[in-house]
N, C-alpha and C positions, 0 to 999 in steps of 0.2 A: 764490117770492121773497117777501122779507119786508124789511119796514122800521122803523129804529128811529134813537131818538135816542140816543147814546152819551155819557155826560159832560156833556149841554144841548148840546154843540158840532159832533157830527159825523151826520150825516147816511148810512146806509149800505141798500141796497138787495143781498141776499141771494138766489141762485140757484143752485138742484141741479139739479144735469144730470137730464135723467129717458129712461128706455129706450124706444124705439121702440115707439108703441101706433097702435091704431087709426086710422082717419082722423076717427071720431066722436072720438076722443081728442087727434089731433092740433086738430083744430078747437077744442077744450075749451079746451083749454091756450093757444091763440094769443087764445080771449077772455078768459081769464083773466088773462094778462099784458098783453091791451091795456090792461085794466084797471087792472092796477097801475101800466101804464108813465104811464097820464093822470093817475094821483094824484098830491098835490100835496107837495112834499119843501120841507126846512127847515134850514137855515145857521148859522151863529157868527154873525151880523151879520142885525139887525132887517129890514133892507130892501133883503135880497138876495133872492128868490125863485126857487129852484132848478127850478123846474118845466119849463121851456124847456133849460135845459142837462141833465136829468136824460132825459128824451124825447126830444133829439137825441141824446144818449150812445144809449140806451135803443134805439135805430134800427137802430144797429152790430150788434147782440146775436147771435150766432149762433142762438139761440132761436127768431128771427124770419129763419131763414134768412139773417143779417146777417155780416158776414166776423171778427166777434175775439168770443171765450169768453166775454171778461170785460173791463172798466176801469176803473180809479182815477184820481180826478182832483182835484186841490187848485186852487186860486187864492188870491192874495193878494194885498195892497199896502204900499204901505212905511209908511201912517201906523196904519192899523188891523189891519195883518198880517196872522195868518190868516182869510181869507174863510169858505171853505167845502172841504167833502173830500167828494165821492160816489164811491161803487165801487159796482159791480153785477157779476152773471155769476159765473167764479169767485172773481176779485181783489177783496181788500177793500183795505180803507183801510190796513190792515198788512199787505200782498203785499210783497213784497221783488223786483223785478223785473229783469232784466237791458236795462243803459241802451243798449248799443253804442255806437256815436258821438253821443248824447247823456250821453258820458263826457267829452266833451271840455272843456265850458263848467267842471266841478270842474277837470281836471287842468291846462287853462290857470292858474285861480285860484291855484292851488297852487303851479305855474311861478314865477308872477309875484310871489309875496310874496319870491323872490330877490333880485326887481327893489327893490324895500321896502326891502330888506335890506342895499341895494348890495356885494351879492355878483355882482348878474350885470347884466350890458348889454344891451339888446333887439337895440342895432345894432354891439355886438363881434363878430365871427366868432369861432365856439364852436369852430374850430378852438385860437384861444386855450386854452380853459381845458379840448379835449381834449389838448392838449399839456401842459399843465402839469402837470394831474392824475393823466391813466394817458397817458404817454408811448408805450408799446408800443402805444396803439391807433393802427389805422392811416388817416389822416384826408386819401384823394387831392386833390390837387392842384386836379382840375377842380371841389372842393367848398370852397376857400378862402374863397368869399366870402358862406356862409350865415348870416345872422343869425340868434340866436331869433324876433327877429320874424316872417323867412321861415319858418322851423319852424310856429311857432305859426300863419300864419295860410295855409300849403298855398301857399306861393311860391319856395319853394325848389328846387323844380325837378322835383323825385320825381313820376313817372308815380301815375294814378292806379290803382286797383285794376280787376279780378282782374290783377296783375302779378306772376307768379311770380319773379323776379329780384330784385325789393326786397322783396314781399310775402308772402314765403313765410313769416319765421317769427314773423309774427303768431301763427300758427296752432300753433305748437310748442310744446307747453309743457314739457317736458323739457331746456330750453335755460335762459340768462341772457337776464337784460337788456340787459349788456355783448353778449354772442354774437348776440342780434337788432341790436344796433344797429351791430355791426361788421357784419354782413350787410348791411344798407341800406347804411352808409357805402362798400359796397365797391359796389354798384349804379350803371349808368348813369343816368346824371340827361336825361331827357327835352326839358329847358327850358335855359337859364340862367338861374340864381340870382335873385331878383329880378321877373322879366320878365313872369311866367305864373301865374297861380291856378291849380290841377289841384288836387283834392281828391281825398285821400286821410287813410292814417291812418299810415304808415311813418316820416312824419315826428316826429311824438311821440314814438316811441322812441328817438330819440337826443335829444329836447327832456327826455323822464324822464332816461336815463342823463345826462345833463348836471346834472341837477337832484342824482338823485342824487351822482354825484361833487364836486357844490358843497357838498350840506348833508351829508356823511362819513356818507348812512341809508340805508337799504335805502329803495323807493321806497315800500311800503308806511307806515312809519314817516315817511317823509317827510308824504307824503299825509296822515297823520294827524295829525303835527304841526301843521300847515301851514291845514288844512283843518276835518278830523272835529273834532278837539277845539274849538277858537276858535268853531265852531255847535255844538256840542253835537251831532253825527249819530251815531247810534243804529245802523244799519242798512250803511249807507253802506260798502264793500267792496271790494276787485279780488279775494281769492280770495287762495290762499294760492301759486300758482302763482310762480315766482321770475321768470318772465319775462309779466309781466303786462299785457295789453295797453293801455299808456298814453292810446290816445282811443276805447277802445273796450270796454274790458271791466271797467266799475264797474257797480255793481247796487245800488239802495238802494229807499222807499218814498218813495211821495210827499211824507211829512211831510218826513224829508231834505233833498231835492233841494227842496223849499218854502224852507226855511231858507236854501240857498243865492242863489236867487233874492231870495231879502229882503234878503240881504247887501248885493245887485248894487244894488236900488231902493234902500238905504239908503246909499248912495253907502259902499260898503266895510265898515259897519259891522252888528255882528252884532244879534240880536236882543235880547242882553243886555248891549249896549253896548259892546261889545268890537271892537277894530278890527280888520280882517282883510288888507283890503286898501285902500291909498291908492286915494281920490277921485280923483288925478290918473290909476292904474293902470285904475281903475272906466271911467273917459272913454276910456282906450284900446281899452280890450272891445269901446265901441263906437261905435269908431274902424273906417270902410272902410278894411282896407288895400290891397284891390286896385284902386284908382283910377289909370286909366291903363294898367292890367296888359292883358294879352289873357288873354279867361277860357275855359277847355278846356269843352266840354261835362263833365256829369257824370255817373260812370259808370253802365253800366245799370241797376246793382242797385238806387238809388236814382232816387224822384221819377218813378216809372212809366214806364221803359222812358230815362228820362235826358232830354237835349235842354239847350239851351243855358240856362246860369246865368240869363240873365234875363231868363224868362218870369217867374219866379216872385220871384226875388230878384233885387236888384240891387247887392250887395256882399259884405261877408266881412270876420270882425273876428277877434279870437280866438277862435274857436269857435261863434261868431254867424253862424250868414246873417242880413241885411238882405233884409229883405221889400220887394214892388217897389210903389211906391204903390199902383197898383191893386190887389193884392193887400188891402192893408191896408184901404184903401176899403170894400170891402166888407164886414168887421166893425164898423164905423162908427168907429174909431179913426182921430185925428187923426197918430197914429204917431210917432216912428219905431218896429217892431216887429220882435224879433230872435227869430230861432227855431234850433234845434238838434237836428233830428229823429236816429235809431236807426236803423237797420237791420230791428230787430223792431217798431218804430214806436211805441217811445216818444219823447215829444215835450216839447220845454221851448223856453217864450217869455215873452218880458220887454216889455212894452209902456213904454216910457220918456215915450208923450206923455199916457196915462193912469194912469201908476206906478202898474201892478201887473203880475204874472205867474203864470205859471202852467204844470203840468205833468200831463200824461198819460200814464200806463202802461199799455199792453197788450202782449201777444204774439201778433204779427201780421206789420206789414210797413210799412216809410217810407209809401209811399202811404195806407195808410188812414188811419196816425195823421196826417197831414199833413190828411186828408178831415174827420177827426174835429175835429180843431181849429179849419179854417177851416170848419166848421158850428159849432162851439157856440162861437165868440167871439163873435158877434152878440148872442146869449145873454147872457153876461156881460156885454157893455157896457151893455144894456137893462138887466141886473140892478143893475147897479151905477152908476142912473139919470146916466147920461152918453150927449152925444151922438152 
């Protein structure tokens, strides 16, 4: 492993896999990287001290017998933007990574500039403007009263995952985006409308197909409309797939997904002054919408084996979980703190009562990077001399 400074700005910690060697060899190498992991690392900003979040990263490391290969990690704030970027293992600072439902927090954004637009209504039923638009689609009855807001924030009614019936053609890529979201739309809805949090991801594909049918693009072009261009994102992706998965399947690099989260602290607006999204839309993000709802457990795949919404969190915005006070307590942030974790466990979180955020990429799994995060935010708020 090797360390360097990149530009004065970036700070990167370098690692090659190395072939199974002796025991004298394995011991070798576990002092040699203890060594480098205790050395001391360096930032974009004078009096940020990376040493403590580079050594809790550094922990994870499968080198050390640790659960992820490798990870990239940025933080920033909305007055002095970008903080800091470490990667170590095989991920650098330019990994390009896949988000999974840390897809979500862009594709709401994206959503939402509709809303900006006043092309689209949060609490119109999208039955409306599947009717106007593509008329042949076919949009049952028992599904009359779902908002985008339901959409957006997993209240609409749709069971959550592994659900073969709605969720099947996530997974298709040989299909439309139209043909996935007629497939959900024709699915039994679990809840009524309104009533129920159940996290899943089914519902975005008919929040994209809507999106697209409003803005006359392919959702791609939409997205980048919408999104990629107004940051300037570099990297930023769903793939070339025609039926792309709308909360699930963007991939970009830390720097990216940094810019977006700067958006958010910068109440809408982008790094280069540019507006993205309304202040009033920014406050909705993160807006609890399920207050008063009954909240489903969440499914196993996610948050180590599942268990009820809130232990951990205690809301849900568009594409935000709200973090549960004590969670938050112990990073020493006065909070409120919103987090968005993957499936392979990348993770993106917004700290709104210390305005700044931050993102983590590995290829792993929800749990670790959720492990990863709440150990090295302590880290950071110590770094970035706050209570």
């Amino acid at each position: 492993m090797t360390s360097k400074l990149e530009s004065g700005a970036r700070w990167i910690g370098e690692y090659q896999p190395r072939p199974r060697r002796s025991n004298f060899g394995i011991l070798a190498i576990i002092c040699i990287c203890a060594g480098l992991i205790l050395a001391p690392a360096r930032s974009a900003v004078a009096d940020v001290d990376l040493f403590g979040v580079q050594s809790t990263l550094d922990s994870y490391l499968g080198i050390l017998f640790g659960d992820v290969s490798g990870y990239s990690l940025a933080f920033s704030e909305n007055a002095r933007g970008s903080l800091a970027t470490v990667a170590n293992g095989n991920l650098t600072i330019d990994s390009v990574v896949a988000l999974a439902s840390a897809t979500k927090i862009p594709a709401a954004i994206a959503i939402l500039t509709l809303v900006d637009a006043h092309k689209l209504d949060l609490d119109t039923p999208v039955g409306q403007y599947l009717n106007k638009l593509d008329p042949s689609f076919n949009w049952p009855s028992d599904k009359s009263a779902i908002t985008m807001r339901m959409l957006l924030s997993h209240t609409a009614g749709f069971p959550s995952p592994p659900d073969p019936e709605s969720g099947y053609c996530l997974n298709v890529q040989f299909t439309t985006l139209r043909s996935c979201a007629q497939y959900v739309a024709n699915a039994s809805l679990n809840f009524k409308p309104g009533t129920t949090f159940s996290y899943t991801g089914v519902d975005y594909q008919i929040a994209g197909y809507i999106a697209m049918l409003i803005s006359g693009k392919s959702w791609n072009d939409f997205f980048n409309d919408a999104v990629a261009t107004p940051l300037r994102l570099t990297t930023f992706s769903y793939g070339s797939d025609p039926n792309p998965r709308i909360a699930g399947g963007g991939q970009c690099n830390v720097s990216d997904y940094s810019k977006i989260l700067r958006m958010l602290l910068r109440n809408g607006v982008s790094d280069k002054g540019r507006r993205v999204l309304s202040q009033q839309l920014v406050q909705e993000m993160e807006t609890d919408q399920t207050q008063g709802l009954t909240i489903e457990p969440l499914p196993s795949l996610f948050f180590n084996g599942g268990g009820n919404l809130q232990n951990e969190f205690s809301g849900y915005t568009f594409g935000f979980f709200i973090l549960s006070d004590s969670v938050v307590a112990t990073s020493g942030s006065p909070g409120p703190v919103f987090a968005d974790p993957g499936a392979y466990g990348a993770t993106s979180w917004l700290d709104t009562g210390l305005h700044y955020g931050g993102i983590l990429l590995i290829n792993a799994n929800t749990t670790v990077g959720l492990n990863m995060v709440s150990t090295v935010t302590p880290h950071i708020v110590s770094d970035l001399g706050r209570p």
